[in-house]
FIMARGU-309640 format. One record per residue: residue number from 1; x, y, z of N, C-alpha, C, O in turn; residue in one letter. Coordinates in nm, 3 decimals. Each point is the difference from the previous one (the first is absolute). Layout:
BEGIN
<r NUM, <X, Y, Z>, <X, Y, Z>, <X, Y, Z>, <X, Y, Z>, 'A'>
...
//
This chain:
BEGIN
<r 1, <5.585, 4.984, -0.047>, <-0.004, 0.144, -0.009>, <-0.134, 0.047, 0.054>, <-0.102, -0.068, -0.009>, 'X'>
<r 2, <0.107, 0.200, 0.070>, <-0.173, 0.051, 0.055>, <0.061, 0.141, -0.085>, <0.091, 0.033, -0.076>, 'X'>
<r 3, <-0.204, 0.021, 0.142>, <-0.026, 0.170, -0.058>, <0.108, 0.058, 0.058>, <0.035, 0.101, -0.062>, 'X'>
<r 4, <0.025, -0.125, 0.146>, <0.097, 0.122, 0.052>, <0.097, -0.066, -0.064>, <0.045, 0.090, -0.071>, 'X'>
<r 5, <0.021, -0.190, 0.046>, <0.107, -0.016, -0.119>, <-0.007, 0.027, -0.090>, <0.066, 0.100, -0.029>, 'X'>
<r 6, <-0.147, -0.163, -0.081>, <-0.057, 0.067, -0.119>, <0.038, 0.173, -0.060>, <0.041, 0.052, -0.103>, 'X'>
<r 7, <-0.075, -0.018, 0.212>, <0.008, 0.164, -0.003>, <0.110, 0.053, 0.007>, <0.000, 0.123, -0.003>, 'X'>
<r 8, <0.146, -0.200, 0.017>, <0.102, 0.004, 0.034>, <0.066, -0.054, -0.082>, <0.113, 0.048, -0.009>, 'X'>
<r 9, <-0.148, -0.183, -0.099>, <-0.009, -0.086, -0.044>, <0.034, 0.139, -0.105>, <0.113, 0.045, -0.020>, 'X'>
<r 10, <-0.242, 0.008, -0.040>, <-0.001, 0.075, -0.127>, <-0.001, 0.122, -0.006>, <-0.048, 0.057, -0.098>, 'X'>
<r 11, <0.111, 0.025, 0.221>, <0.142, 0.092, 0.020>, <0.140, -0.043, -0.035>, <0.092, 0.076, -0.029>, 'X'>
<r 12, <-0.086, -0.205, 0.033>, <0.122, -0.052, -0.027>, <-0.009, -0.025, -0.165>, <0.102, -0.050, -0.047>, 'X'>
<r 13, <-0.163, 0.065, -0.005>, <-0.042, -0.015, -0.127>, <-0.014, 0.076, -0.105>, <0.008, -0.027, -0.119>, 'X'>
<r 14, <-0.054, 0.239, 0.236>, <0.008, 0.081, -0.117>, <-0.125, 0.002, 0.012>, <-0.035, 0.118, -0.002>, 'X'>
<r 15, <-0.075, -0.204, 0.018>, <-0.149, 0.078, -0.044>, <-0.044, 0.142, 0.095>, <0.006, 0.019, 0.121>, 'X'>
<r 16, <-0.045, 0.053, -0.214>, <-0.038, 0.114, 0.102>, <-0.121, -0.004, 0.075>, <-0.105, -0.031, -0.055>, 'X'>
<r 17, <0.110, 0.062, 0.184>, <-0.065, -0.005, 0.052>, <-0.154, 0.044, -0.017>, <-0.096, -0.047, 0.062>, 'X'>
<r 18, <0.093, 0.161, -0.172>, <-0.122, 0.017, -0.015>, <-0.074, -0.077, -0.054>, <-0.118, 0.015, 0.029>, 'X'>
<r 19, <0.149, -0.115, -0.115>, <-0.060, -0.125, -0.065>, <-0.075, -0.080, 0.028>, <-0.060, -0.058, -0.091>, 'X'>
<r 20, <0.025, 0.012, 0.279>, <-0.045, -0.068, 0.054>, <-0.042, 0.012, 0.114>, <0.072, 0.077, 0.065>, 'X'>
<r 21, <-0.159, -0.119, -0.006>, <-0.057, 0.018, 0.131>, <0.009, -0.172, 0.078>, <-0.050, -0.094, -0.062>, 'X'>
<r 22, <0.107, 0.075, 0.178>, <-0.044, -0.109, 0.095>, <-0.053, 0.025, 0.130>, <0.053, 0.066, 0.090>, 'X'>
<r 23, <-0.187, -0.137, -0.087>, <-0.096, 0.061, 0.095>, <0.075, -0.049, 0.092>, <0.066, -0.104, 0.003>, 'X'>
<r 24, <-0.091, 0.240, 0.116>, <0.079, -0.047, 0.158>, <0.163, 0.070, -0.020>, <0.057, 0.027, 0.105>, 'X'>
<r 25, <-0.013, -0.010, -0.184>, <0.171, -0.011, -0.004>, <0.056, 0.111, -0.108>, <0.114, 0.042, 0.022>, 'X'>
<r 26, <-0.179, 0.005, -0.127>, <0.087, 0.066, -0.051>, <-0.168, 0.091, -0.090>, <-0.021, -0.020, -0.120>, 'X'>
<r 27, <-0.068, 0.106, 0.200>, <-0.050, 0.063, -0.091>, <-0.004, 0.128, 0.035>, <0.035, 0.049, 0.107>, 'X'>
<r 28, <-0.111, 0.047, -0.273>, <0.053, 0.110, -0.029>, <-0.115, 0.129, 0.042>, <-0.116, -0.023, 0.036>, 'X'>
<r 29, <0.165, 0.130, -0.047>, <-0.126, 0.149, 0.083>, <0.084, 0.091, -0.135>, <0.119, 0.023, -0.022>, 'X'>
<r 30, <-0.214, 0.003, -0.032>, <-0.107, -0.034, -0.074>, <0.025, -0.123, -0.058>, <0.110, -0.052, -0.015>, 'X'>
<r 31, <-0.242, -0.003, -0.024>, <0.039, -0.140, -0.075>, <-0.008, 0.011, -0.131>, <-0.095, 0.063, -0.047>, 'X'>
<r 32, <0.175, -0.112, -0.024>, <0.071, 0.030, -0.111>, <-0.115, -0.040, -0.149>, <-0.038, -0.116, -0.019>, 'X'>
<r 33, <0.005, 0.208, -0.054>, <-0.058, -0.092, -0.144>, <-0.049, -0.114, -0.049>, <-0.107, -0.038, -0.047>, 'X'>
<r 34, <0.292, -0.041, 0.087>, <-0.029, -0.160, -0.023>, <0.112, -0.030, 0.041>, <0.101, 0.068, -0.016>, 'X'>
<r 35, <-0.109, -0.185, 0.080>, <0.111, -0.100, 0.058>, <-0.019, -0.125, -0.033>, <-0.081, -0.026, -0.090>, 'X'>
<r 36, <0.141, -0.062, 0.147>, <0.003, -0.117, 0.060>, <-0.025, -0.039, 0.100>, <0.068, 0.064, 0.080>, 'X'>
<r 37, <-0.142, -0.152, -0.019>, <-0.062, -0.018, 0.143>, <0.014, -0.172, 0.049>, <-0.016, -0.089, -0.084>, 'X'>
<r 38, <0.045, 0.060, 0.225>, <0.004, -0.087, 0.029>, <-0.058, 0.012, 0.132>, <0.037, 0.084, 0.082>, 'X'>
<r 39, <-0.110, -0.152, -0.066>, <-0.153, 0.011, 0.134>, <-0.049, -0.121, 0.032>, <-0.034, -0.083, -0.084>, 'X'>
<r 40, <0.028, 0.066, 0.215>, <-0.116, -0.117, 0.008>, <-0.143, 0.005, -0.042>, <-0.070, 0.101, 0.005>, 'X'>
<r 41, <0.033, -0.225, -0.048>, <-0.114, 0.036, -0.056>, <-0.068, -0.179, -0.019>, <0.042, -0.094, -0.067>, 'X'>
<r 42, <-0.169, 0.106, 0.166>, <-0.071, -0.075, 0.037>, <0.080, -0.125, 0.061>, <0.060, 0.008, 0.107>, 'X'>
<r 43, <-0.064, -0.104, -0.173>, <0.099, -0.130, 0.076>, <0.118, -0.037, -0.057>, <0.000, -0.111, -0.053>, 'X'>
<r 44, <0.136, 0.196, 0.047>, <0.131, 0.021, -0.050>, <0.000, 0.093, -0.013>, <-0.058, 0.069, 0.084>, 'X'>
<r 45, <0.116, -0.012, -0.183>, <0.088, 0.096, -0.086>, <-0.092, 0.086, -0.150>, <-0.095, -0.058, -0.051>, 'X'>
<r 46, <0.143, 0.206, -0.006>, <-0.042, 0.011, -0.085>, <0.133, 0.082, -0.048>, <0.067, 0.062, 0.082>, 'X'>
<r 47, <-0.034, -0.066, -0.214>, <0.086, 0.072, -0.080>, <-0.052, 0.064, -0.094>, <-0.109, -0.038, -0.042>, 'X'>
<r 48, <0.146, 0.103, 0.009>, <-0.081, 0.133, -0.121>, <0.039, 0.131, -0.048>, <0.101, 0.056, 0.043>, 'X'>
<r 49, <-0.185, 0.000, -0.138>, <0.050, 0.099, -0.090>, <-0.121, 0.102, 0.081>, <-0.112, -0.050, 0.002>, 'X'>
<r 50, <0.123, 0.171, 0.055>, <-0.076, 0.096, -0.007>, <0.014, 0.101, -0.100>, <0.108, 0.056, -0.017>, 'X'>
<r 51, <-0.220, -0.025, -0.058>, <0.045, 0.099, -0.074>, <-0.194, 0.040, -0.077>, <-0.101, -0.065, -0.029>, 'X'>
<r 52, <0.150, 0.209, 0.028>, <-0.145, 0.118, -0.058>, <-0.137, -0.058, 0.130>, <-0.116, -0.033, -0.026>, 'X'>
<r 53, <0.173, 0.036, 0.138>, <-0.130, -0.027, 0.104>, <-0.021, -0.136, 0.048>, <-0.055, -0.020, 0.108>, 'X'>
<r 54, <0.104, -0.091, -0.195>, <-0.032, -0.115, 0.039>, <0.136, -0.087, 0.042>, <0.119, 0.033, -0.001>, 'X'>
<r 55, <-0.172, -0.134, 0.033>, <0.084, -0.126, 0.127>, <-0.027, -0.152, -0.123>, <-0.090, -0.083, -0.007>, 'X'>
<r 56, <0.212, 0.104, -0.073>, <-0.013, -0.131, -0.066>, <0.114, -0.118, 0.034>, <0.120, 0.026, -0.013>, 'X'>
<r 57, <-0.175, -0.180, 0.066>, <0.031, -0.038, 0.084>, <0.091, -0.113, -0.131>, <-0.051, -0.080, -0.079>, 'X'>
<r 58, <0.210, 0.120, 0.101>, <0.080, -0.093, -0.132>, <-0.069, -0.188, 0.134>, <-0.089, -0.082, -0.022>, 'X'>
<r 59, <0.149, 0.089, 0.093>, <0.061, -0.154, 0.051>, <-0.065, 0.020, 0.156>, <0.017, 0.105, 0.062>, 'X'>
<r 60, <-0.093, -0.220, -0.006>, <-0.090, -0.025, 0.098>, <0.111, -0.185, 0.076>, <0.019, -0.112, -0.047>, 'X'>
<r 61, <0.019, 0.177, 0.167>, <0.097, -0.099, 0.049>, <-0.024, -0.038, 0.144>, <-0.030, 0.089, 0.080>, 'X'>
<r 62, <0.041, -0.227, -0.038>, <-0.039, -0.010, 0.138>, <0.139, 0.023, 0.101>, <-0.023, -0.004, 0.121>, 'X'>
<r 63, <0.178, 0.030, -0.169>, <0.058, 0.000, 0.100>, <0.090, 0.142, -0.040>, <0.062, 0.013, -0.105>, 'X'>
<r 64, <-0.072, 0.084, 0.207>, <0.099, 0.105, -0.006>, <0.123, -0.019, -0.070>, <0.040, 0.073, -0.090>, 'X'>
<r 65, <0.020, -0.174, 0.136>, <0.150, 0.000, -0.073>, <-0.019, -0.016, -0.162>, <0.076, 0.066, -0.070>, 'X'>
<r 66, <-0.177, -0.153, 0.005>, <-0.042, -0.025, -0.104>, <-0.033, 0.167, -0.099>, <0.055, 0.052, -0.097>, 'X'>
<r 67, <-0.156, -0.019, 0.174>, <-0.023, 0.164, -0.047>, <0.122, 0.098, 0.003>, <0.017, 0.086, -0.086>, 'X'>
<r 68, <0.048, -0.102, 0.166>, <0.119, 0.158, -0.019>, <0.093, -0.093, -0.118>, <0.008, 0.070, -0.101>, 'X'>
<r 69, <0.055, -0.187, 0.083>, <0.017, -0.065, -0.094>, <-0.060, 0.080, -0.140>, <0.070, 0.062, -0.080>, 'X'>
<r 70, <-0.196, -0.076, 0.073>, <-0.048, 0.004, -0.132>, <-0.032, 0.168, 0.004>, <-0.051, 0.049, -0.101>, 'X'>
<r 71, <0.081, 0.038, 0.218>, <0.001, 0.172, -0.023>, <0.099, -0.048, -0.028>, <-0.016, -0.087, -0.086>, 'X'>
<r 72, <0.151, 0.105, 0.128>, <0.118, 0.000, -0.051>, <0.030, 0.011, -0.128>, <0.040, 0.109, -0.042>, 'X'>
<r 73, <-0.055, -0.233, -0.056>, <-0.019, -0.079, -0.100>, <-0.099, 0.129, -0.081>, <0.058, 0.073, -0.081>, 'X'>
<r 74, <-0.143, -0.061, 0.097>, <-0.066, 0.111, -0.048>, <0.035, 0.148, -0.044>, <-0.028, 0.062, -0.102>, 'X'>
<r 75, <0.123, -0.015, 0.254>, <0.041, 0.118, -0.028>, <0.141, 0.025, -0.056>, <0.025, 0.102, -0.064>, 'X'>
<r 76, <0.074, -0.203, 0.091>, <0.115, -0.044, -0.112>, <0.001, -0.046, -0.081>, <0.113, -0.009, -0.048>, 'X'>
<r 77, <-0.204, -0.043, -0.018>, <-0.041, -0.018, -0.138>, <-0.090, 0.082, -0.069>, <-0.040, -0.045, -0.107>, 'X'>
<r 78, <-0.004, 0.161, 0.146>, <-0.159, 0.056, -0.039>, <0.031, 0.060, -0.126>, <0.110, 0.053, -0.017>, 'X'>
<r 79, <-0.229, -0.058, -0.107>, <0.032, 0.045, -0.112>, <0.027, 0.131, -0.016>, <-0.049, 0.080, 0.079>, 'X'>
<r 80, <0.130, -0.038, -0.181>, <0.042, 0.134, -0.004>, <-0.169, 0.114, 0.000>, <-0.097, -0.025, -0.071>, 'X'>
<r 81, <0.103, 0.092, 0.127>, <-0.066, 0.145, -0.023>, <-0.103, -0.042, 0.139>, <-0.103, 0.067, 0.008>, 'X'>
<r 82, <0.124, -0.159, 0.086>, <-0.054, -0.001, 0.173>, <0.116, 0.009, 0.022>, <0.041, 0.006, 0.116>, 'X'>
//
């Protein structure tokens, strides 16, 4: 899986789109409160919670397919009230 499946991946799923951001492929004008984010970041992957200003990084991965995996997993499972 890469980012442009993923994103397709969890349309097929029901998550709304405002929930998450994937850098390159699916982000938002204005940018939203708080999301979910999936970005490269340094040598792999970063997954995470944005939320009140900051970039908190859940899962740090060296292979793309590995990271939209664990967004996925994240945003179909995410606890109630994100």
């Amino acid at each position: 899986m890469d980012r442009r499946s993923v994103v397709g991946a969890l349309r097929a799923a029901g998550v709304a789109d405002r929930l998450y951001v994937v850098e390159g492929v699916h982000e938002q004008v204005p940018v939203p409160p708080d999301f979910y984010f999936l970005r490269p970041g340094g040598p792999g992957w970063e997954v995470g919670v944005y939320e009140r200003g900051r970039y908190e990084v859940i899962d740090r991965l060296a292979d793309e397919g590995d990271a939209c995996a664990s967004f996925y997993r994240h945003l179909v499972r995410r606890p109630a009230g994100r």
